[in-house]
DSSP file (Angstrom, degrees, kcal/mol; ACC not computed):
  #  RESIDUE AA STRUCTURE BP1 BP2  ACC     N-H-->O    O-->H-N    N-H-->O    O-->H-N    TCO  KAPPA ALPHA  PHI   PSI    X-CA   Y-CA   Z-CA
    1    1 A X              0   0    0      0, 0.0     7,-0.9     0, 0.0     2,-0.2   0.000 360.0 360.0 360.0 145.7   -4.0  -10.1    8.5
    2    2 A X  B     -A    7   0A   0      5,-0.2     5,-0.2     1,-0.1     0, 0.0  -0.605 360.0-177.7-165.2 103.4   -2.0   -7.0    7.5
    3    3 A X  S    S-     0   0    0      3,-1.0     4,-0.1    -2,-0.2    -1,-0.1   0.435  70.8 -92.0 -88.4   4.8    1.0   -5.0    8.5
    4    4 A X  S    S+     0   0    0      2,-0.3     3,-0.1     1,-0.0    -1,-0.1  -0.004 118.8  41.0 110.2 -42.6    0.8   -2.5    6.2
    5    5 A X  S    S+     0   0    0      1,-0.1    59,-0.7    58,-0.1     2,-0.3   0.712 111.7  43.4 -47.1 -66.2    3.4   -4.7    3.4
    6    6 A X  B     -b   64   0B   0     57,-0.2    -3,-1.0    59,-0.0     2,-0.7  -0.972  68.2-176.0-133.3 119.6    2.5   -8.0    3.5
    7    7 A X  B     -A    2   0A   0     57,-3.1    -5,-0.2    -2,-0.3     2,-0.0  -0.727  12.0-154.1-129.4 100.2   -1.5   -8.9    3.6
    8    8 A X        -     0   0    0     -7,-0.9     2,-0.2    -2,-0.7    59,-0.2  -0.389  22.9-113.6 -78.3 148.3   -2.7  -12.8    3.9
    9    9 A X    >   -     0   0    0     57,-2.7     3,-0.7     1,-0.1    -1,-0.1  -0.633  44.8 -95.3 -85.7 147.7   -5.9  -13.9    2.6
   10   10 A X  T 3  S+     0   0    0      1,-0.2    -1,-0.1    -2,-0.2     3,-0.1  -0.121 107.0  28.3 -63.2 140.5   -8.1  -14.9    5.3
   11   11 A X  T 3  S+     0   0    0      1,-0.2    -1,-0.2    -3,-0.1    -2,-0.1   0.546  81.3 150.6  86.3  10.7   -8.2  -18.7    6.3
   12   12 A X    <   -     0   0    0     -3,-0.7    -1,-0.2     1,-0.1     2,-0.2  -0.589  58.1 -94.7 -72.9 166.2   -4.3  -19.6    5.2
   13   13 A X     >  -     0   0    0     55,-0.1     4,-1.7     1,-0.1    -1,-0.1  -0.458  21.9-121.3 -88.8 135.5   -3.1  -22.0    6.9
   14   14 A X  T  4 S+     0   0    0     -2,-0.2    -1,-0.1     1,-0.2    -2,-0.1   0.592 105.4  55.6 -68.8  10.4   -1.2  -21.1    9.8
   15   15 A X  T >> S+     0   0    0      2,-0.2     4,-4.6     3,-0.2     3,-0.5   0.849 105.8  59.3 -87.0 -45.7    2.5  -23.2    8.5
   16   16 A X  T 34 S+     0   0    0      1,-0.3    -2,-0.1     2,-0.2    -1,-0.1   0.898 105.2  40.7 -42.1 -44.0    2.2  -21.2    5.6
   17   17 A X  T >< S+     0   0    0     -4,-1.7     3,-0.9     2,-0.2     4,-0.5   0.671 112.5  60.5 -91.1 -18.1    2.4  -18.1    7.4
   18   18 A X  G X> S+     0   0    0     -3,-0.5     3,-1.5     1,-0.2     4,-0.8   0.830 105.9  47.4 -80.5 -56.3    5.1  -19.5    9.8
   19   19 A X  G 3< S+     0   0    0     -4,-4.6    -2,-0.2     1,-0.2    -1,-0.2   0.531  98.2  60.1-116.6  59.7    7.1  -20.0    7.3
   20   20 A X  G <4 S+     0   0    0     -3,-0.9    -1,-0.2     1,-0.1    -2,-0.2   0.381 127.6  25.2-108.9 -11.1    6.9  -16.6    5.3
   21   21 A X  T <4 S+     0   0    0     -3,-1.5    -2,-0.2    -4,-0.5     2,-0.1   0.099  82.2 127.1-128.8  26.9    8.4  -15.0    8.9
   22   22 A X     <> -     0   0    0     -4,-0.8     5,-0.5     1,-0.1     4,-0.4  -0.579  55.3-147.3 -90.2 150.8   10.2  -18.1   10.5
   23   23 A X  T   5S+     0   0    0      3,-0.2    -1,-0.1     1,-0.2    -4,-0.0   0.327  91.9  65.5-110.4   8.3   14.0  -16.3   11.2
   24   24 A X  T   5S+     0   0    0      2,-0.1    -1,-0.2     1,-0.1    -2,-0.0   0.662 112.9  26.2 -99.7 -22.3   15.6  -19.6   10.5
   25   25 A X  T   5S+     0   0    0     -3,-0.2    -2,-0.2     4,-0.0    -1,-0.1   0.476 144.3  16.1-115.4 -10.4   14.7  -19.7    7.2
   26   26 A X  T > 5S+     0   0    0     -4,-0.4     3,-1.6    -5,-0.0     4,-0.4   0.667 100.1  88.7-129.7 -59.4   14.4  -16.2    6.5
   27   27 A X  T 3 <S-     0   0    0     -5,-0.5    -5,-0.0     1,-0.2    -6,-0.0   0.006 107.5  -3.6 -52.3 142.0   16.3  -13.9    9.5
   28   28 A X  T 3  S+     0   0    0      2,-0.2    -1,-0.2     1,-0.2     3,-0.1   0.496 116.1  80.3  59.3   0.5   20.1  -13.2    8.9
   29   29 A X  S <  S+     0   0    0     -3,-1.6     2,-0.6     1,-0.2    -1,-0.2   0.180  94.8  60.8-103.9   4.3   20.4  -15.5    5.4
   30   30 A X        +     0   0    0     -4,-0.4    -2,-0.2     2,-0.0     2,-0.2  -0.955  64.4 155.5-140.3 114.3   18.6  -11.9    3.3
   31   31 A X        -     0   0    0     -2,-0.6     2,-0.2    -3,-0.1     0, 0.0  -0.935  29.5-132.1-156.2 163.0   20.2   -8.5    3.4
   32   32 A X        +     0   0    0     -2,-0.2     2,-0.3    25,-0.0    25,-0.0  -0.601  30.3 144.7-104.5 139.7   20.1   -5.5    1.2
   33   33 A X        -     0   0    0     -2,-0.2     3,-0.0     1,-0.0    -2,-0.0  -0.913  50.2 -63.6-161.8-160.4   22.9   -3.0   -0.4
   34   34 A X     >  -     0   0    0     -2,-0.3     4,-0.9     1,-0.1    -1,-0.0  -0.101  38.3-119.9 -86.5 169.0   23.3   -1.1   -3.4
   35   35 A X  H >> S+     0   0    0      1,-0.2     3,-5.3     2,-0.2     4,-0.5   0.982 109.5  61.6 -55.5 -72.2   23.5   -2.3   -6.6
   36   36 A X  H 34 S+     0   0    0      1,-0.3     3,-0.4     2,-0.2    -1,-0.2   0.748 102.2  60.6 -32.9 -43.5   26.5   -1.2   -7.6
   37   37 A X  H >> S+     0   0    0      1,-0.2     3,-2.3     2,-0.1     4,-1.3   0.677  80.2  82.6 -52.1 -34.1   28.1   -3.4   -4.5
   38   38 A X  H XX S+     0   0    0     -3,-5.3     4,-1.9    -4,-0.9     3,-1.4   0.918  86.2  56.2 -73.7 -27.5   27.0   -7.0   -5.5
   39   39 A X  H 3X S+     0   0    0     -4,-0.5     4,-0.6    -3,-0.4    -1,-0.3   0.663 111.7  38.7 -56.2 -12.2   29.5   -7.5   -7.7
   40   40 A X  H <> S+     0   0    0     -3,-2.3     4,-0.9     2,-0.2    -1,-0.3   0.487 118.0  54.3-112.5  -0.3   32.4   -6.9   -5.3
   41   41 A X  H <X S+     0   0    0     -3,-1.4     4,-2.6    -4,-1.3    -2,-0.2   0.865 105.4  44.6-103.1 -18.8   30.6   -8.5   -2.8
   42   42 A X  H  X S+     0   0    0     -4,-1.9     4,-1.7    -5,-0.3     5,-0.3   0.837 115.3  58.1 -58.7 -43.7   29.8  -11.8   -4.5
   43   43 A X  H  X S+     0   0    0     -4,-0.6     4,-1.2    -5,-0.3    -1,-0.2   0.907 111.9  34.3 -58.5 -34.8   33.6  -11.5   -5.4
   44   44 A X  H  X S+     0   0    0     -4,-0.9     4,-1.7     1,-0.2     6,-0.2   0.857 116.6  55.7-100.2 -25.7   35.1  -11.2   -1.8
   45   45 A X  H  <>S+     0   0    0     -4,-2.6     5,-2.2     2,-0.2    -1,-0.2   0.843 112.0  42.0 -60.0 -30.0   32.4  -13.6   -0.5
   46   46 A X  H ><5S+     0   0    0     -4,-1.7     3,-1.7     1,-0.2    -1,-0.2   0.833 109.9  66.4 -76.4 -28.9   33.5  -16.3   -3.2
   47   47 A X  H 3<5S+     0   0    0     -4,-1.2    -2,-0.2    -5,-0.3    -1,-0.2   0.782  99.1  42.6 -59.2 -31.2   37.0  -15.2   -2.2
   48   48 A X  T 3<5S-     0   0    0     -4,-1.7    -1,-0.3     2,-0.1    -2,-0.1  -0.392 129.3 -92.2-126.8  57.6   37.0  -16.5    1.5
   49   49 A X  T < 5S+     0   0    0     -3,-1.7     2,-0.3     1,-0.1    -3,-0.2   0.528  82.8 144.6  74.3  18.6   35.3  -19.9    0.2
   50   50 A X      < -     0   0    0     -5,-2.2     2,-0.6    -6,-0.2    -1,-0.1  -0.569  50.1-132.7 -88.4 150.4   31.8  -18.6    0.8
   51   51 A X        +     0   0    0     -2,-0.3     2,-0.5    -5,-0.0    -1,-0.1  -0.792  38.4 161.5-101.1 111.7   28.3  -19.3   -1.4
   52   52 A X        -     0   0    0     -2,-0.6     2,-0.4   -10,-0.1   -10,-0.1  -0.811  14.6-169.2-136.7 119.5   26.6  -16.0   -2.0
   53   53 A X        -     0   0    0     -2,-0.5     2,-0.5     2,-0.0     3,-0.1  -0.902  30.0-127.8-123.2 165.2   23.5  -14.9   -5.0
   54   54 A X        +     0   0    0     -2,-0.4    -2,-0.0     1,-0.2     3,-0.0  -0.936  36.8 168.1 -79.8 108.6   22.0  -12.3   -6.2
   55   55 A X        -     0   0    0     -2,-0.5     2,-0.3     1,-0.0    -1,-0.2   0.580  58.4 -28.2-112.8 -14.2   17.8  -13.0   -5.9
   56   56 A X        -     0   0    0     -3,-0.1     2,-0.4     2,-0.0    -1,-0.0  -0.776  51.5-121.1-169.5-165.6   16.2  -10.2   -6.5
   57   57 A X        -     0   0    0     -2,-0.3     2,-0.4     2,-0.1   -25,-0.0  -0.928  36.4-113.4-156.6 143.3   16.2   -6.1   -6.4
   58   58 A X        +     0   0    0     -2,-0.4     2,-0.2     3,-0.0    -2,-0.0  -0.834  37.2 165.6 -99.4 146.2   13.7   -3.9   -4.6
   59   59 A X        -     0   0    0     -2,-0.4    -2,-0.1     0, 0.0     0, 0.0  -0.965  35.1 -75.6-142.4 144.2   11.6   -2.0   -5.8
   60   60 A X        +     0   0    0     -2,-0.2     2,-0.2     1,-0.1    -2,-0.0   0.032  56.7 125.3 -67.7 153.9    8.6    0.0   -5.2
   61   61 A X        -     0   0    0      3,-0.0     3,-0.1     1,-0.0    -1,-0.1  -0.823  65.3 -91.8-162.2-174.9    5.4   -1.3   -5.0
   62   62 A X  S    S-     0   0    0     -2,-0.2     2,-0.4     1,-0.2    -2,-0.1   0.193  75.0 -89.7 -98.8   6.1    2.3   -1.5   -2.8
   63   63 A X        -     0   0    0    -57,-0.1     2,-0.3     2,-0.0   -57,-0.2  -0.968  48.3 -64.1 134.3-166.0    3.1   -4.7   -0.8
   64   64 A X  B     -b    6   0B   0    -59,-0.7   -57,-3.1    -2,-0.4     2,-0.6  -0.858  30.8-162.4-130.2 103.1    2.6   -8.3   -1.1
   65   65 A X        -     0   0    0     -2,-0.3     2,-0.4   -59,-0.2   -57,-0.1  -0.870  10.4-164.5 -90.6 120.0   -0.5  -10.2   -1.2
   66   66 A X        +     0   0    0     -2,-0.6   -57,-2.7     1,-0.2    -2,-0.0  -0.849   9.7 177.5-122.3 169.5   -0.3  -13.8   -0.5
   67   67 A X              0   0    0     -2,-0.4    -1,-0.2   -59,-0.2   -59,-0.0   0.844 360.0 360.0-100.9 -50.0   -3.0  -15.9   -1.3
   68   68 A X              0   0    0    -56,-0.1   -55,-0.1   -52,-0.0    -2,-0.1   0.193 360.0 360.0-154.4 360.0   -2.5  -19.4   -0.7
């Protein structure tokens, strides 16, 4: 299976794959902005009592294959 992104090896199991798109675990907890921003936004988020990290950065690439 393959959207053009993200491309599963044939035969995973279908929980696996539920819950790499499940929106409860994934939808509306994961958003994007500039760099330059996470520090003031990790500040005002701690600032009205809130839990916020940084995980990652994007960058370009060819996708994701997952495997198992």
């Amino acid at each position: 299976m393959s959207d053009g992104f993200v491309r599963l090896a044939a035969g995973l199991e279908a929980a696996r794959t539920q819950l790499l798109f499940d929106p409860q675990t994934s939808g509306g907890l994961l958003f994007a902005l500039p760099a330059p921003a996470s520090d003031a936004l990790l500040r005002a988020l701690a600032a009205a009592g809130e839990p916020g990290w940084e995980i990652g950065r994007v960058v370009e690439g060819a996708g994701i294959d997952v495997t198992r």
